[in-house]
Structures are given as C-alpha cells and as structure tokens.
C-alpha positions in Angstrom: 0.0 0.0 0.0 3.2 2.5 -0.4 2.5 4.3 -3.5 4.6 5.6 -5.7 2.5 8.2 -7.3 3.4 11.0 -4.8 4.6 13.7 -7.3 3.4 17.3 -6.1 2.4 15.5 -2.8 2.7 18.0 0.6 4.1 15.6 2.7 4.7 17.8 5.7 0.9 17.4 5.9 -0.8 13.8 7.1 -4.3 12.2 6.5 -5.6 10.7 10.4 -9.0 9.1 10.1 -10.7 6.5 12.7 -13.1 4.2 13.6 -14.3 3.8 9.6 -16.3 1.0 10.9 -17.0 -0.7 7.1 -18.8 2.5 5.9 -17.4 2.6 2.0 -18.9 5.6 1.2 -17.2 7.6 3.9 -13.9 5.8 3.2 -14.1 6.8 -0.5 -15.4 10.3 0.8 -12.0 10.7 2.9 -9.2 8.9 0.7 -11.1 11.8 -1.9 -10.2 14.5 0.1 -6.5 13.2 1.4 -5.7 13.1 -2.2 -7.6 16.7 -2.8 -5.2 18.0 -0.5 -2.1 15.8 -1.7 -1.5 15.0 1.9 2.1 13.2 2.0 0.8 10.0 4.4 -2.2 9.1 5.8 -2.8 7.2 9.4 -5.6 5.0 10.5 -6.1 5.0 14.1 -7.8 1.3 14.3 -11.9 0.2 13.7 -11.1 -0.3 9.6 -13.4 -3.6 10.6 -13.0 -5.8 7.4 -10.7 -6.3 5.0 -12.4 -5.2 1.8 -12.3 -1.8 3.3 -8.7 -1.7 2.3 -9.3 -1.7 -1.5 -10.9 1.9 -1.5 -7.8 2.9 0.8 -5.5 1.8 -2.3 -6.6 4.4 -4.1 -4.9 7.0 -1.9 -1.9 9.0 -3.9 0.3 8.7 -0.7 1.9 6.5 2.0 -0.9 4.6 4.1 -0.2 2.7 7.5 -2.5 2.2 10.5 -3.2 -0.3 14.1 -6.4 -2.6 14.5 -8.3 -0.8 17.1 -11.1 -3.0 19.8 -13.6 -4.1 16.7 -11.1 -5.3 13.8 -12.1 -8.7 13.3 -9.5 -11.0 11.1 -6.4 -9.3 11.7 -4.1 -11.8 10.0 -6.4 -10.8 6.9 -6.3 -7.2 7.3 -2.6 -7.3 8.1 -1.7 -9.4 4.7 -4.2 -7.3 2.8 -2.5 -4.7 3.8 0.7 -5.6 2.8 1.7 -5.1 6.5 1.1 -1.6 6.6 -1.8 -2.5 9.6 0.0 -2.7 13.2 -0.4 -3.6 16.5 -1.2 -0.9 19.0 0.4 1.5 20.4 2.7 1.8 16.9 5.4 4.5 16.4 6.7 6.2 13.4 8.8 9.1 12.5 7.7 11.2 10.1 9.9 14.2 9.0 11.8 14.0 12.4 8.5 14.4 14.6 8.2 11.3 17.2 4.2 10.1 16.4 2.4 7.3 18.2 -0.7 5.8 17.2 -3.3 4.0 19.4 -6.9 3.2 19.5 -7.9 3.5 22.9 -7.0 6.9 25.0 -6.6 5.4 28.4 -2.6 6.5 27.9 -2.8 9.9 25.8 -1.7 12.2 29.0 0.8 10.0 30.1 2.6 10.1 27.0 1.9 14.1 26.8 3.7 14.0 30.4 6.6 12.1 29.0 7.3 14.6 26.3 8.5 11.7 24.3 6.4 12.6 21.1 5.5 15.3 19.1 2.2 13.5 18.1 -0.5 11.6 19.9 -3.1 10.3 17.4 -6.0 8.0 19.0 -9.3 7.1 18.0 -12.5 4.7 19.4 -13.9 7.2 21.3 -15.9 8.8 18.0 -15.4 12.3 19.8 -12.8 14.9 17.7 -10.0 16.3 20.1 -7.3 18.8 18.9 -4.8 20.2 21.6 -1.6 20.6 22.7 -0.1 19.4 25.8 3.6 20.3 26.9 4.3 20.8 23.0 2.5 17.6 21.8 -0.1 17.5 19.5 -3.0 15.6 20.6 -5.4 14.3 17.9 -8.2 12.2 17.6 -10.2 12.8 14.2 -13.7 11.6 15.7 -15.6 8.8 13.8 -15.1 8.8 9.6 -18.4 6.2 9.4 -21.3 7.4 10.0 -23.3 4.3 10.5 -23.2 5.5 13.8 -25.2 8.9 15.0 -22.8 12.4 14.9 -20.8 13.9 12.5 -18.4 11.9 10.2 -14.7 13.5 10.4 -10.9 13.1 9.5 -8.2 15.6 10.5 -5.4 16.8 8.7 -2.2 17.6 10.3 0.5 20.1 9.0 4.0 18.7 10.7 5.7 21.6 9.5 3.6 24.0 11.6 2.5 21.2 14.2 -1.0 22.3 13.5 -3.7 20.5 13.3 -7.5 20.3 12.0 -10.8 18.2 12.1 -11.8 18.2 8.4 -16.1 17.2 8.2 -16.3 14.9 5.4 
C-alpha cells in the first residue's frame, strides 16, 4: 500500500482518520479528500473492521499505514491485505523528524503528553474529535469517519511543519 505516485504531494501534511467502521462511502469520501489535499501520508487509528475496506484505501496518492483498534475482526487478513502496513497498537513512526504514536484507545494519551516523548498523539474509538496541545505535543483524535453510527463523520489533517492540526467534516 506505499505508492509511488506521490509527485506534487505536501508531505509535511498527514491524513488521520478512525473508527471507519465498514462504511465505503465515507472511506471513498476521505481517501477523496486526502488526495484533494495531496497529503504526504495518511494514518488510520484502528476500527477499519473488514478487509475489503482496504481496497478503496488503495486508491490513496500517498503513503498509508495504521493499528487494528477494539472491533477489527480477522487481523491476520487485514494485516496481509495490507501488505503489513496495519500494526499492533500503540505503533510509532517518525515522520519528517517528529516522534508520532498511534493507538486506538486513549486510556494513555496524557501520560505520554507527560513524557514529552512525542511530538504527536493520534487516537481514536472514542468517536469524539480532540485537537490540543499538551507540553508541546499535538493531541489528535479525528472523531468517527463512518457514519453508520449517529454524529458527524470527520478526518483531520495535520500540518508537521507548523505542528498544526485540523478536524476536516467529510
């Protein structure tokens, strides 16, 4: 799921979506507007559910990676499908020198705030957005992107050069 077409790509700015929970046209809604905004890598923070899921998210024009969250069902799947791009939680990356970790659940987010160990915290499963910044880390959460569920369907985009981020309604 790396892709190669990344020409003209920003990639100081990243894709996070959650908790897509099967919902096609809300995956095909988002991986429209990552590539809209030639973001440079997108990250899923867990709930993609099933596998087939991951054929709309080929069709993004950037890097893709993400963690199986509480409700991802055959993770051996998901992870081949995937071409092992899908991790176990928490997973960390470095992205343009800034020290990311992803997780599903938030039971942890101000502890790693506290530690000052990362630059950003991205988490999902709670289907609530949550933007702010604790003792210079970024703390994201880009609420639900299905919206089989009731409330708003979002993603949030994340500018590493500033250390900004947004929650983008789809």
């Amino acid at each position: 799921m790396i892709h190669s077409k990344q020409k003209g790509r920003n990639n100081m700015l990243i894709g996070i979506i959650s908790d897509t929970h099967d919902d096609l046209p809300a995956i095909k809604k988002a991986v429209e507007l990552f590539n809209e905004k030639k973001v440079g890598y997108v990250l899923h923070a867990g709930d993609l559910i099933s596998p087939f899921t991951l054929e709309i998210f080929k069709e993004l024009r950037c890097k893709f990676s993400g963690i199986f969250g509480n409700n991802d069902g055959d993770k051996l799947l998901l992870k081949h499908k995937s071409e092992g791009h899908i991790h176990n939680q928490p997973h960390t990356l470095t992205l343009h020198g800034k020290k990311i970790i992803v997780m599903h659940e938030p039971d942890v987010i101000d502890a790693l705030a506290d530690s000052r160990h990362f630059d950003l915290i991205i988490y999902g499963h709670t289907h609530k957005p949550d933007v702010r910044k604790v003792n210079n880390a970024i703390i994201v959460n880009p609420g639900k992107a299905g919206k089989l569920l009731k409330g708003k369907s979002t993603v949030a985009l994340v500018d590493l050069n500033k250390m900004a981020a947004e929650i983008v309604k789809l």
